[in-house]
TIVO-2410 file (N, C-alpha, C; in nm, 3 decimals):
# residues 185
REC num residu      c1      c2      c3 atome chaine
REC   1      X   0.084  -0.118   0.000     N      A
REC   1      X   0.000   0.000   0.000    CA      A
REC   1      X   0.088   0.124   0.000     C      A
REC   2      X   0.064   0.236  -0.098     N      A
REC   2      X   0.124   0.332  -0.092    CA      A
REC   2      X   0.074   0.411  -0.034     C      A
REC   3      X   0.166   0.528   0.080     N      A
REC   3      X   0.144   0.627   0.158    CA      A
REC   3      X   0.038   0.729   0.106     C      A
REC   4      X  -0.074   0.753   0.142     N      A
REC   4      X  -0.165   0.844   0.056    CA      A
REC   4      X  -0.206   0.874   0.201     C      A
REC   5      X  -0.318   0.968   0.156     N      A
REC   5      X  -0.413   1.081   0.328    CA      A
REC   5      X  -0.454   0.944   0.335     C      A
REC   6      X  -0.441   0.964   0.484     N      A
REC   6      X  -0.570   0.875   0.570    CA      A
REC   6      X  -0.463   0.707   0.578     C      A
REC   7      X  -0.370   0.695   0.576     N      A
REC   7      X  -0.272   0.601   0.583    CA      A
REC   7      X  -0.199   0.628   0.729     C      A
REC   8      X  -0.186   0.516   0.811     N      A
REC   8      X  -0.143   0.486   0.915    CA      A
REC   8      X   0.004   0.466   0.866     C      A
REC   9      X   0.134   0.546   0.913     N      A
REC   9      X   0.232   0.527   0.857    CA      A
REC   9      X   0.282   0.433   0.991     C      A
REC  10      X   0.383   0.367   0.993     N      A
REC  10      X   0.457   0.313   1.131    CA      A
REC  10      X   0.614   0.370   1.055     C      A
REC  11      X   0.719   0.363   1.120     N      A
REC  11      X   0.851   0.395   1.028    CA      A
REC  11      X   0.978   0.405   1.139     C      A
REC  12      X   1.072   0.329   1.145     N      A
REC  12      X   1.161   0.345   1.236    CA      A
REC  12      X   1.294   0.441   1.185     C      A
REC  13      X   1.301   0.545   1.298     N      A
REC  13      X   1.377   0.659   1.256    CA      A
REC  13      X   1.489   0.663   1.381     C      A
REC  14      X   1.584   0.758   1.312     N      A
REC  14      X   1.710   0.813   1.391    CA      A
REC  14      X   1.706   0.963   1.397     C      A
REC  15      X   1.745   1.032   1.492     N      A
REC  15      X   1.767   1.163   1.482    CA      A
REC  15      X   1.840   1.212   1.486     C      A
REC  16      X   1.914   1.289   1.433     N      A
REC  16      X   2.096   1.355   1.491    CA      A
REC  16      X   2.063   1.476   1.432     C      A
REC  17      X   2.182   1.536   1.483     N      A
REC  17      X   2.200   1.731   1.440    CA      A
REC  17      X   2.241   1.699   1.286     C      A
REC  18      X   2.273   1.811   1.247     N      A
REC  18      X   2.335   1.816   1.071    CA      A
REC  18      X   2.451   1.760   1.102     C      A
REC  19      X   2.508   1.773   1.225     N      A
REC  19      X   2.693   1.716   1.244    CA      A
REC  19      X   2.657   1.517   1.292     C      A
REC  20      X   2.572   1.520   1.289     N      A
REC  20      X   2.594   1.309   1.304    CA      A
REC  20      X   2.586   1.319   1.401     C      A
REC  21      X   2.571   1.378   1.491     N      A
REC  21      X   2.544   1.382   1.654    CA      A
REC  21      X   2.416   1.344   1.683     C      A
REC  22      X   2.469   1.211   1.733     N      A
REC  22      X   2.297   1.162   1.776    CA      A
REC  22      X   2.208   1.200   1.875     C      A
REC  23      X   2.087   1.219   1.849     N      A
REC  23      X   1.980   1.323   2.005    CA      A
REC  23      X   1.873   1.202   2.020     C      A
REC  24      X   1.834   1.112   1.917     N      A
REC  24      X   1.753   0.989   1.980    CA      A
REC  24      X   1.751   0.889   1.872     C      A
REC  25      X   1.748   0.814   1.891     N      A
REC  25      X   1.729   0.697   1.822    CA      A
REC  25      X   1.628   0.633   1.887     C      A
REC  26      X   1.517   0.601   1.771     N      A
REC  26      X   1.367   0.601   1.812    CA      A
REC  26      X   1.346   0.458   1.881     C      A
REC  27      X   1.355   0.395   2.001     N      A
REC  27      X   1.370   0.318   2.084    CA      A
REC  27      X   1.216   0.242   2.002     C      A
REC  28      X   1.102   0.326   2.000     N      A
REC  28      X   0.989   0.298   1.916    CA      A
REC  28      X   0.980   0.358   1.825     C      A
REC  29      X   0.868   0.269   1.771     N      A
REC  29      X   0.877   0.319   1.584    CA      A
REC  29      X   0.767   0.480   1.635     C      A
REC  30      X   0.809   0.525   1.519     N      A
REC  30      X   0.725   0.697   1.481    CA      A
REC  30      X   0.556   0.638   1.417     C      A
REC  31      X   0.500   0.645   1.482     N      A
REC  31      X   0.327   0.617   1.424    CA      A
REC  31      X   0.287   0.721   1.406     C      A
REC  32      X   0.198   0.746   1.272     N      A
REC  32      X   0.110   0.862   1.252    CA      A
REC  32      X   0.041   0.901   1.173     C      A
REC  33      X  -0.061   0.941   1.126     N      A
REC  33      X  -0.182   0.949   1.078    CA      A
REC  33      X  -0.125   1.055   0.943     C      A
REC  34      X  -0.138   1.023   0.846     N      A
REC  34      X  -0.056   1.069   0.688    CA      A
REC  34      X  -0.207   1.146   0.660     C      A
REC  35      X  -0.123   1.306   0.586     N      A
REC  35      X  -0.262   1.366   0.508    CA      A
REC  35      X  -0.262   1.514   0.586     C      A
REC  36      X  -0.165   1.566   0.615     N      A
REC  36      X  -0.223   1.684   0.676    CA      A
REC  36      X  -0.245   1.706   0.852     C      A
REC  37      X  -0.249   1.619   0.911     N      A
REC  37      X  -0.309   1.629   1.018    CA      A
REC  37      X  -0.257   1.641   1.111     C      A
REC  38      X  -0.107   1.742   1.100     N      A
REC  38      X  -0.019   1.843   1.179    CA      A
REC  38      X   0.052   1.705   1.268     C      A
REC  39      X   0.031   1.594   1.261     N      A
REC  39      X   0.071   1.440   1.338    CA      A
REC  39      X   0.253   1.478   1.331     C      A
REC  40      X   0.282   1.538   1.193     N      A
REC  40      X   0.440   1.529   1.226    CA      A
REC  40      X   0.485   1.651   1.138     C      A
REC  41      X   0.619   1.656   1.125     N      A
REC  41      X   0.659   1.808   1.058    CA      A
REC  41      X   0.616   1.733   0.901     C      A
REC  42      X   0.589   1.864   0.814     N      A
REC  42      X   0.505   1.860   0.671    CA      A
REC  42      X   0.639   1.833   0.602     C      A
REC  43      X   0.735   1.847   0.630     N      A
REC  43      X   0.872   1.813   0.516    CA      A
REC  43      X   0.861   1.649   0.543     C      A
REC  44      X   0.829   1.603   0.641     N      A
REC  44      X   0.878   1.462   0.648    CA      A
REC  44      X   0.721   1.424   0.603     C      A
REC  45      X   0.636   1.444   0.616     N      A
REC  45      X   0.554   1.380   0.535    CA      A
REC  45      X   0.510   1.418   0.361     C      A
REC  46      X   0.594   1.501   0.358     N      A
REC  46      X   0.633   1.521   0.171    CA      A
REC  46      X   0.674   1.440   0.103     C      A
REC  47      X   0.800   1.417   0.224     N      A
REC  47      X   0.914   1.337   0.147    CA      A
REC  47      X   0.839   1.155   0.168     C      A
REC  48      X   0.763   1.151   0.242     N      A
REC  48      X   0.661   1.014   0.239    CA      A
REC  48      X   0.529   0.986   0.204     C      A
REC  49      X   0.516   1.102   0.142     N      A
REC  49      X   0.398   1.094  -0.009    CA      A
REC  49      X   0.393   0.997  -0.103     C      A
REC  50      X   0.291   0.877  -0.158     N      A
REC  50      X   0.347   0.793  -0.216    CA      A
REC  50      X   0.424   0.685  -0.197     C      A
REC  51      X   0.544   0.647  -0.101     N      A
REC  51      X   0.595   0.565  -0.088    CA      A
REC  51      X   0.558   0.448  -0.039     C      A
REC  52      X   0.630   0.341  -0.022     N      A
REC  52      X   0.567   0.230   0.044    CA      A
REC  52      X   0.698   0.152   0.152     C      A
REC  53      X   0.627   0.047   0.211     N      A
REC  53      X   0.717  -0.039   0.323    CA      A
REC  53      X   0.812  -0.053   0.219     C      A
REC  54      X   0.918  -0.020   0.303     N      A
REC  54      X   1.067  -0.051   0.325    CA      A
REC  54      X   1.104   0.075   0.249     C      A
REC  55      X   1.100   0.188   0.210     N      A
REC  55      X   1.095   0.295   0.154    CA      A
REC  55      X   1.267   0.379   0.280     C      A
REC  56      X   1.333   0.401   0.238     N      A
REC  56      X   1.424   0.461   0.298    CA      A
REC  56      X   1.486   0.562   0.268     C      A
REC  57      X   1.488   0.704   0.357     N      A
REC  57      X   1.554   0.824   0.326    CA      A
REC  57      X   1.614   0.903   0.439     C      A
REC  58      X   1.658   0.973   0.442     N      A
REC  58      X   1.719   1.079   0.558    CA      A
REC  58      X   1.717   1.190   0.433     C      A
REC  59      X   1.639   1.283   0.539     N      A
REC  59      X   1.573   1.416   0.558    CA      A
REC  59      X   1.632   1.534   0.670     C      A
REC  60      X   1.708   1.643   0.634     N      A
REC  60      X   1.741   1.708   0.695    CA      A
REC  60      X   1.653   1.826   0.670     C      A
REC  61      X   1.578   1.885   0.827     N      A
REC  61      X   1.510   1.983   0.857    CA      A
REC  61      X   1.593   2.114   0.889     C      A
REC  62      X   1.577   2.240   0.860     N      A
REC  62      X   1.618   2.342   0.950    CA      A
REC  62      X   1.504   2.374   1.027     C      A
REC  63      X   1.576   2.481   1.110     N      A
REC  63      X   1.514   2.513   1.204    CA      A
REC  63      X   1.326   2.525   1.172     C      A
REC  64      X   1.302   2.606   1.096     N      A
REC  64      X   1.182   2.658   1.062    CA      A
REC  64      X   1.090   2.572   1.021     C      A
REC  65      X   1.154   2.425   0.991     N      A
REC  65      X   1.119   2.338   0.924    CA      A
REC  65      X   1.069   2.213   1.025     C      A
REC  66      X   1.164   2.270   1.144     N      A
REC  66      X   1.163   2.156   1.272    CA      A
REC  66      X   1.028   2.219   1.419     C      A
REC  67      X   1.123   2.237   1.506     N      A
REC  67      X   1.109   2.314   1.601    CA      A
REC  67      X   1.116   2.444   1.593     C      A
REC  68      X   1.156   2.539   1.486     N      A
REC  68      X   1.162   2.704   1.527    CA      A
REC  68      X   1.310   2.720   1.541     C      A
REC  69      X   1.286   2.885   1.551     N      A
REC  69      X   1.441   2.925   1.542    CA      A
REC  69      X   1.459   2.952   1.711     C      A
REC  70      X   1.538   2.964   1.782     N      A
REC  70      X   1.568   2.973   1.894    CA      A
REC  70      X   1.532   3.154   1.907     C      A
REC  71      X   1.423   3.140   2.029     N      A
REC  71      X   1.402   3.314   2.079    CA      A
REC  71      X   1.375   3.327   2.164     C      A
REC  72      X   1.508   3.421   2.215     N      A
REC  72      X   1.577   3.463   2.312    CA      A
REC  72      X   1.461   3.560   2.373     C      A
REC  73      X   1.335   3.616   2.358     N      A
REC  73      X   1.228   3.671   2.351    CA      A
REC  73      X   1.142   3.563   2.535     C      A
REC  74      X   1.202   3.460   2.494     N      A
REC  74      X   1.136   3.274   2.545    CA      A
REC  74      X   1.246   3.234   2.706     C      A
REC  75      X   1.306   3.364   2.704     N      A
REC  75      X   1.403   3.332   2.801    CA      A
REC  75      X   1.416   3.427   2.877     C      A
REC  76      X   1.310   3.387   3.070     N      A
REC  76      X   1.277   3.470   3.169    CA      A
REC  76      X   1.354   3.473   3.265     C      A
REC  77      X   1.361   3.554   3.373     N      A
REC  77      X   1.408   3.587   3.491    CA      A
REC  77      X   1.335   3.628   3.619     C      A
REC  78      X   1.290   3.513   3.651     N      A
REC  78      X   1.184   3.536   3.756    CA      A
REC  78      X   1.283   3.486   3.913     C      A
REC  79      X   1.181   3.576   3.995     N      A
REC  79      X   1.233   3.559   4.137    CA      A
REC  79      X   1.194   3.396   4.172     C      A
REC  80      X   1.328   3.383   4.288     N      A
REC  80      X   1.310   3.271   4.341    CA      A
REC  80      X   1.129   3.256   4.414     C      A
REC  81      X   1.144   3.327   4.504     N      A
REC  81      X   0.997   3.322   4.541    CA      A
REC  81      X   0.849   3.255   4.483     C      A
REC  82      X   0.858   3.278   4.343     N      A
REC  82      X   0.767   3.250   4.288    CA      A
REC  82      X   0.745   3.064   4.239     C      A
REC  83      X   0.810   3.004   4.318     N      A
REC  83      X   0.877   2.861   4.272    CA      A
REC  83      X   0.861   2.764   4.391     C      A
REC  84      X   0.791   2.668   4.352     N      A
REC  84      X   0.785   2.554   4.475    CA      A
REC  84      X   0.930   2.503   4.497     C      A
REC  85      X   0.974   2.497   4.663     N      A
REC  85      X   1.045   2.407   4.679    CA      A
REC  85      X   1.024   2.271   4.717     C      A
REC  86      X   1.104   2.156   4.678     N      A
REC  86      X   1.282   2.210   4.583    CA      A
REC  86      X   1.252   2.230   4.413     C      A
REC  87      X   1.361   2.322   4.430     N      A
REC  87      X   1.311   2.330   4.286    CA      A
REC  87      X   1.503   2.302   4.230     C      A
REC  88      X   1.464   2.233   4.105     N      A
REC  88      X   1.555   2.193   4.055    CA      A
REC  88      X   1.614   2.219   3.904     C      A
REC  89      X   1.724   2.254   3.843     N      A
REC  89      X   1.749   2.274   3.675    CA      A
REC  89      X   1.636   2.133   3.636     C      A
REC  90      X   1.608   2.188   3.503     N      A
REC  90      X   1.519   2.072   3.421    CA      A
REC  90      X   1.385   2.037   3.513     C      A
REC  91      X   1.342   2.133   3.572     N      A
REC  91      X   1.197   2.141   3.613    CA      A
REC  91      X   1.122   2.195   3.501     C      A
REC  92      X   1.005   2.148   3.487     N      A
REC  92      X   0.922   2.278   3.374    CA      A
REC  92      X   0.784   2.311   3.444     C      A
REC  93      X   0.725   2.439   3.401     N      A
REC  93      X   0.601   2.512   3.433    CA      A
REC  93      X   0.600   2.571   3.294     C      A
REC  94      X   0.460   2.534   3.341     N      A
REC  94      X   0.373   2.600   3.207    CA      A
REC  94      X   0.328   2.732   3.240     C      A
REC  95      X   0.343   2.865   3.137     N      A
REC  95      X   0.312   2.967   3.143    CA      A
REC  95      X   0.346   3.068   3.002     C      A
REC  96      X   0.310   3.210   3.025     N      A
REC  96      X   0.272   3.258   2.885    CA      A
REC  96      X   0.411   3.335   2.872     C      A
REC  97      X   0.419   3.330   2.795     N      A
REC  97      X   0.548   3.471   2.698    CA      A
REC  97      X   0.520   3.610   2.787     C      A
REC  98      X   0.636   3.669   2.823     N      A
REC  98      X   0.671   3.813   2.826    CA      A
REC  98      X   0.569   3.895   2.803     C      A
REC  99      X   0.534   3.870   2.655     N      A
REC  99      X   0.460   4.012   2.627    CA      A
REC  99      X   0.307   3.965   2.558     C      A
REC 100      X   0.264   3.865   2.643     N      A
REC 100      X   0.148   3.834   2.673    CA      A
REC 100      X   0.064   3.953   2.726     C      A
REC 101      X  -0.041   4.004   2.705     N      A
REC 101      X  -0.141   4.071   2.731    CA      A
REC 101      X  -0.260   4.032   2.725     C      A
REC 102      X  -0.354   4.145   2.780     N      A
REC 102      X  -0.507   4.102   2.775    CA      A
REC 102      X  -0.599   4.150   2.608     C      A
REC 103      X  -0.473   4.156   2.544     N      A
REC 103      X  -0.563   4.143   2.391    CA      A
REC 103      X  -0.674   4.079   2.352     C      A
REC 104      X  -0.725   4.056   2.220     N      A
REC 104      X  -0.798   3.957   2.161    CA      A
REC 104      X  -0.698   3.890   2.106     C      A
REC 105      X  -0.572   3.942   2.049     N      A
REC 105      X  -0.479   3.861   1.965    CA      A
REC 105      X  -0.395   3.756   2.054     C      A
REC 106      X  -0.351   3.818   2.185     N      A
REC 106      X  -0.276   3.749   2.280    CA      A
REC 106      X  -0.381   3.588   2.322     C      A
REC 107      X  -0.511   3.650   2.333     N      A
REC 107      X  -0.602   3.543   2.439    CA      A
REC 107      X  -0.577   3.435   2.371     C      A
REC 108      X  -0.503   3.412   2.251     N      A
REC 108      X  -0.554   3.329   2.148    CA      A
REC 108      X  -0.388   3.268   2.153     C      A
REC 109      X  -0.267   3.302   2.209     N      A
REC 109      X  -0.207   3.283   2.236    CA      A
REC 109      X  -0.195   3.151   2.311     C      A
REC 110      X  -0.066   3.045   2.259     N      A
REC 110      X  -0.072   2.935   2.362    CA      A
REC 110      X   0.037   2.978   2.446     C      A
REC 111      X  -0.058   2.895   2.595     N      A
REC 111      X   0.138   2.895   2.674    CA      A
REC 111      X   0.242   2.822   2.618     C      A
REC 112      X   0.300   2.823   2.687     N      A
REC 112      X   0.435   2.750   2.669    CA      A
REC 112      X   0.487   2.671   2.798     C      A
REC 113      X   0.595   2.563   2.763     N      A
REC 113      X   0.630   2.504   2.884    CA      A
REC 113      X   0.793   2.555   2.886     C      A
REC 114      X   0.805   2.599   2.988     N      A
REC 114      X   0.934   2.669   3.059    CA      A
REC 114      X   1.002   2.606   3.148     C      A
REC 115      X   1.146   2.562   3.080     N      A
REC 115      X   1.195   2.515   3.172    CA      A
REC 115      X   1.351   2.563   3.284     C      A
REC 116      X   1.317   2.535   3.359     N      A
REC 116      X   1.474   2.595   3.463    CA      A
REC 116      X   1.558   2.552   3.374     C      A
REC 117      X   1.651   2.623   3.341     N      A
REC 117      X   1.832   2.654   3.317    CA      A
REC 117      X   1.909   2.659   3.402     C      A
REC 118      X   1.849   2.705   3.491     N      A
REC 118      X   1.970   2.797   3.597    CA      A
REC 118      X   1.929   2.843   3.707     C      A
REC 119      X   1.895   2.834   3.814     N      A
REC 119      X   1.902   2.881   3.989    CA      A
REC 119      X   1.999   2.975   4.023     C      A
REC 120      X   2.021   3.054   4.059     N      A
REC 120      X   2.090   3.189   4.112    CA      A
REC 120      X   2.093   3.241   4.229     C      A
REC 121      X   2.107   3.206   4.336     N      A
REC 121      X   2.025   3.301   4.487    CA      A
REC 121      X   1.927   3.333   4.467     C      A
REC 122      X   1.886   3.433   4.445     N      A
REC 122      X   1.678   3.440   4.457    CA      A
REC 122      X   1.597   3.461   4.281     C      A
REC 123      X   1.745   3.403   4.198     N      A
REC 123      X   1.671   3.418   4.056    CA      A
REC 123      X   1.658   3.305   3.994     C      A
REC 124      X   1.579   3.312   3.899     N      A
REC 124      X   1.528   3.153   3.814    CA      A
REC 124      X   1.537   3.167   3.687     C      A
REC 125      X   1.645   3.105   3.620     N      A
REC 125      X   1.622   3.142   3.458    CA      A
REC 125      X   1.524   3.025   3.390     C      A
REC 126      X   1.456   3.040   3.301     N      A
REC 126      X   1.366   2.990   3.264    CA      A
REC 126      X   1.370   3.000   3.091     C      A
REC 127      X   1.366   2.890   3.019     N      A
REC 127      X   1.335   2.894   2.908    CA      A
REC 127      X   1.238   2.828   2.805     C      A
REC 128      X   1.182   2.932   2.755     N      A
REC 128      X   1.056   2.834   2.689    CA      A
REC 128      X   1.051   2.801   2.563     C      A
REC 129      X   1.190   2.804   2.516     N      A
REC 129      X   1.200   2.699   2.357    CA      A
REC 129      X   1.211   2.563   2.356     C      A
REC 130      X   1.197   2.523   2.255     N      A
REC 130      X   1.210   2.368   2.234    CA      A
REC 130      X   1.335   2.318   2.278     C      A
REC 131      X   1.377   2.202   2.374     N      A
REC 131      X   1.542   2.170   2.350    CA      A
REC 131      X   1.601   2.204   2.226     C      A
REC 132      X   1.525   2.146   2.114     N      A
REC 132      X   1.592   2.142   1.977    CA      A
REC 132      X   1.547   2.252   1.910     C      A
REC 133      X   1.490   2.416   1.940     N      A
REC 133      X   1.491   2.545   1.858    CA      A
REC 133      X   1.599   2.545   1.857     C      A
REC 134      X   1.609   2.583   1.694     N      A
REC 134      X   1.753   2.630   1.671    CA      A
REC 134      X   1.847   2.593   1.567     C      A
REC 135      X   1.835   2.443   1.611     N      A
REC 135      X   1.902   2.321   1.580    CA      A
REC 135      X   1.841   2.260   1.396     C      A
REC 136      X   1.940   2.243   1.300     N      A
REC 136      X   1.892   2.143   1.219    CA      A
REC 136      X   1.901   2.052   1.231     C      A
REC 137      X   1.830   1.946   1.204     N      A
REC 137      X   1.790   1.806   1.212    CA      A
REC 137      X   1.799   1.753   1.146     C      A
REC 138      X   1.824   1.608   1.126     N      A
REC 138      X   1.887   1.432   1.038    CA      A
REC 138      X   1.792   1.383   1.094     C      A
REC 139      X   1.671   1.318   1.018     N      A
REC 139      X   1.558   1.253   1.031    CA      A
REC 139      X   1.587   1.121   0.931     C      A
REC 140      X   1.687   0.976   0.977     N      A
REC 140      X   1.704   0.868   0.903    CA      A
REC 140      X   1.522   0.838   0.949     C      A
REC 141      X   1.451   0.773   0.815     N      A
REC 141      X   1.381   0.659   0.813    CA      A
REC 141      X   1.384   0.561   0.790     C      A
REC 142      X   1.287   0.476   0.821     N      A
REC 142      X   1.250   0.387   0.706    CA      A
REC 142      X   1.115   0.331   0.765     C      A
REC 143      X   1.065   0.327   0.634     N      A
REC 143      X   0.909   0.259   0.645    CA      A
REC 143      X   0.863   0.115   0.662     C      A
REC 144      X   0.794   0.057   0.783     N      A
REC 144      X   0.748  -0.025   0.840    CA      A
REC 144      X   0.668  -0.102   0.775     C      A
REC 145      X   0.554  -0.023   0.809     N      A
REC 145      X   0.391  -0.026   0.763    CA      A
REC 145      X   0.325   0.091   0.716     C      A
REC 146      X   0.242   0.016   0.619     N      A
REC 146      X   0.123   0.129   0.630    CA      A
REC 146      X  -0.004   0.037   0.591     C      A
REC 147      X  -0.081   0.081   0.679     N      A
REC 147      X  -0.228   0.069   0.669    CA      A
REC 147      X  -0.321   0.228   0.654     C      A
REC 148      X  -0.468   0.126   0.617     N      A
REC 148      X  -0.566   0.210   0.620    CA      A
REC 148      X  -0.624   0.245   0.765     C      A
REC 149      X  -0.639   0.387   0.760     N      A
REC 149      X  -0.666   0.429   0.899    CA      A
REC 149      X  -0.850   0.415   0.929     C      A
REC 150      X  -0.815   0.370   1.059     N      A
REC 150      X  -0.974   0.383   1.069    CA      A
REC 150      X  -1.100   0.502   1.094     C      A
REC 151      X  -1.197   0.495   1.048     N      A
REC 151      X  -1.293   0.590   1.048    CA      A
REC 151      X  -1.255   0.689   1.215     C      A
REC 152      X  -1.236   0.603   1.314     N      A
REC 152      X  -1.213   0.678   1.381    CA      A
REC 152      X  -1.082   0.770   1.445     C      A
REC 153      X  -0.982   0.697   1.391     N      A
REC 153      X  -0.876   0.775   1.387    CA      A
REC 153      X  -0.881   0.891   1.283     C      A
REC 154      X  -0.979   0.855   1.195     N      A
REC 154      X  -0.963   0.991   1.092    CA      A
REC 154      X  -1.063   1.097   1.176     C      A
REC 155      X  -1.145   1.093   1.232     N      A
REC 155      X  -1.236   1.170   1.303    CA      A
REC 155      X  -1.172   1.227   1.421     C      A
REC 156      X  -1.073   1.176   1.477     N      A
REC 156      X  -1.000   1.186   1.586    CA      A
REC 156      X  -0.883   1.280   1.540     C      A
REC 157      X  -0.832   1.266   1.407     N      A
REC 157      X  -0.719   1.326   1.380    CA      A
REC 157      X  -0.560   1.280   1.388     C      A
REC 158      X  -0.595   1.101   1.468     N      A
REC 158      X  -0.475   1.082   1.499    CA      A
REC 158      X  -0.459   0.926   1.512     C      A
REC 159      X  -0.354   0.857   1.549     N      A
REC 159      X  -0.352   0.701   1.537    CA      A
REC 159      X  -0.423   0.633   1.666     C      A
REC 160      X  -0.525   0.575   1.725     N      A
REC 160      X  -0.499   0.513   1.815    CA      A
REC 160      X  -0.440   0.361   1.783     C      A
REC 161      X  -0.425   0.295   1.901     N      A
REC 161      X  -0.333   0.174   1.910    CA      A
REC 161      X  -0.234   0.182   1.979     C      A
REC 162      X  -0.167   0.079   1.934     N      A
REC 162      X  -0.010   0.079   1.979    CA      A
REC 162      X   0.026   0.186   1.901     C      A
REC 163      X   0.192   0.206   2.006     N      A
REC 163      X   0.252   0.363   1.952    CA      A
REC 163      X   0.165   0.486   1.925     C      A
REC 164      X   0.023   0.481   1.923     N      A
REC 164      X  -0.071   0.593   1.848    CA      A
REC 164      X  -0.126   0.644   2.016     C      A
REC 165      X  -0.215   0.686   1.998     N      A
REC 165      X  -0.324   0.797   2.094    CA      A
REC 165      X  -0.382   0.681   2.165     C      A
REC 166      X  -0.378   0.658   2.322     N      A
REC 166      X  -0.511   0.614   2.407    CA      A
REC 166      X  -0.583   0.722   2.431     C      A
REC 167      X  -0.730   0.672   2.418     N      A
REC 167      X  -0.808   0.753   2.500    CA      A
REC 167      X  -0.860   0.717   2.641     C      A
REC 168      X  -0.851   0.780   2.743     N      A
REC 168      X  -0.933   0.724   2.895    CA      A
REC 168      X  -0.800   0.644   2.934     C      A
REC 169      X  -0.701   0.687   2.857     N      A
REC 169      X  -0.583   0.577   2.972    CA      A
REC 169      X  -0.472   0.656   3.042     C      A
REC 170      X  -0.516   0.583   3.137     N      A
REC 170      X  -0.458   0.654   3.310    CA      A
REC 170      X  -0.321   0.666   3.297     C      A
REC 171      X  -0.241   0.588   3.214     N      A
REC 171      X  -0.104   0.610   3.185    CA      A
REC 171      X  -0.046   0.718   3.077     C      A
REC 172      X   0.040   0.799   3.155     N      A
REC 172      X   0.085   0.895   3.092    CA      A
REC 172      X   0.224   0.863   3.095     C      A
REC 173      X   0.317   0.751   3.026     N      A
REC 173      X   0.398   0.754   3.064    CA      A
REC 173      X   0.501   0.805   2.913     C      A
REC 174      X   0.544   0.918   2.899     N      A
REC 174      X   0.616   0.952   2.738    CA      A
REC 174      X   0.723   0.954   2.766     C      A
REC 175      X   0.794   0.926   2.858     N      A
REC 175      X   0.979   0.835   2.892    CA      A
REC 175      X   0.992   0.822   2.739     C      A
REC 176      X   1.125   0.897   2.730     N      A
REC 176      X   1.174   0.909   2.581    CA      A
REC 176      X   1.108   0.940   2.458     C      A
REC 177      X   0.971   0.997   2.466     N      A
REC 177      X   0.916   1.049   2.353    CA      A
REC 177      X   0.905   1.203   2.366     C      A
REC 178      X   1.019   1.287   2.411     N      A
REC 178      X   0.982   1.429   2.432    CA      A
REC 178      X   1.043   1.479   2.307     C      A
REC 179      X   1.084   1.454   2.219     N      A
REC 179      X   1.102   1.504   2.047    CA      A
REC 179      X   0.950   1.480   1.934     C      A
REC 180      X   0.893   1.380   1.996     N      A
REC 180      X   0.796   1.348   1.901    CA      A
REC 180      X   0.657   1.438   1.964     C      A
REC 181      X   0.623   1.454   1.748     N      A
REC 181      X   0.482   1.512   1.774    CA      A
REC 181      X   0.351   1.474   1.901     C      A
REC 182      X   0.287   1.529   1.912     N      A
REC 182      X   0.171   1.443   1.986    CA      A
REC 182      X   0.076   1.561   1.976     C      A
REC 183      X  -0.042   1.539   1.964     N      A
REC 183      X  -0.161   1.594   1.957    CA      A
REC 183      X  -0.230   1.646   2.059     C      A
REC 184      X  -0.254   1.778   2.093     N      A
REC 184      X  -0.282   1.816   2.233    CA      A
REC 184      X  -0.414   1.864   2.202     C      A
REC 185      X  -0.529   1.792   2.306     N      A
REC 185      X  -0.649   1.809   2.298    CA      A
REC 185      X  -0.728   1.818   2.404     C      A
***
């Protein structure tokens, strides 16, 4: 079956910077719902338009293409005070940008998740880019499977199953999936 909308892709991938520097190697395969449906970056599902199992390429993203360009805009200085203890580097809180206001344009604004950098005596640096803004990306594939997706994953927008979307399940456990897309609903 060739990759067309509405195709359940499965595909086991590698990730590294443009320099071969590896950042994950996909312990699980990449599942995701083909056709538009924001499931993964649009360059990598270009380049898997059409294809079929066993289909193999590496795809290098830039920034704009990946995660964004790194902005320094995303990087706060808040008092200790404002922070549960203990608080530790590589904590994150969710909260809005700098120059968040009570607009109509802002309300529409998402937060962001911010994470500690840095502890200081009574200061907290905080940053709310992606690990990987910034960074270009080496996306090795290769294609698994593909199936036809079901009526309700197409209504849903996304894969359930294995590797795909539970719904109603109590486990949240994404241990090593903090690079991959996921659908926030």
């Amino acid at each position: 079956m060739k990759i067309v909308k509405n195709s359940v892709v499965t595909a086991r991938y590698k990730l590294t910077d443009a320099q071969d520097n590896l950042i994950e190697d996909g312990q699980e395969p990449m599942v995701y719902l083909h056709g538009g449906y924001d499931n993964i970056f649009p360059k990598i599902e270009e380049a898997l338009e059409g294809k079929e199992v066993g289909f193999e390429t590496t795809l290098q993203l830039n920034p704009e293409d990946a995660f964004g360009d790194y902005d320094a805009a995303l990087v706060k200085v808040e008092p200790r005070s404002r922070f549960p203890s203990p608080l530790e580097v590589g904590m994150q809180f969710e909260g809005m940008p700098e120059d968040a206001d009570d607009s109509d344009e802002s309300s529409e604004e998402e937060a962001h998740i911010f994470t500690v950098t840095d502890i200081a005596d009574d200061k907290v640096v905080l940053d709310g880019n992606h690990p990987l803004a910034g960074i270009a990306l080496r996306f090795s594939l290769t294609v698994d499977d593909v199936r036809a997706a079901t009526d309700e994953e197409i209504a849903h927008g996304h894969v359930h199953g294995a590797h795909g979307h539970h719904h109603d399940d109590d486990e949240d456990d994404d241990t090593g999936n903090e690079y991959r897309s996921h659908p926030i609903h």
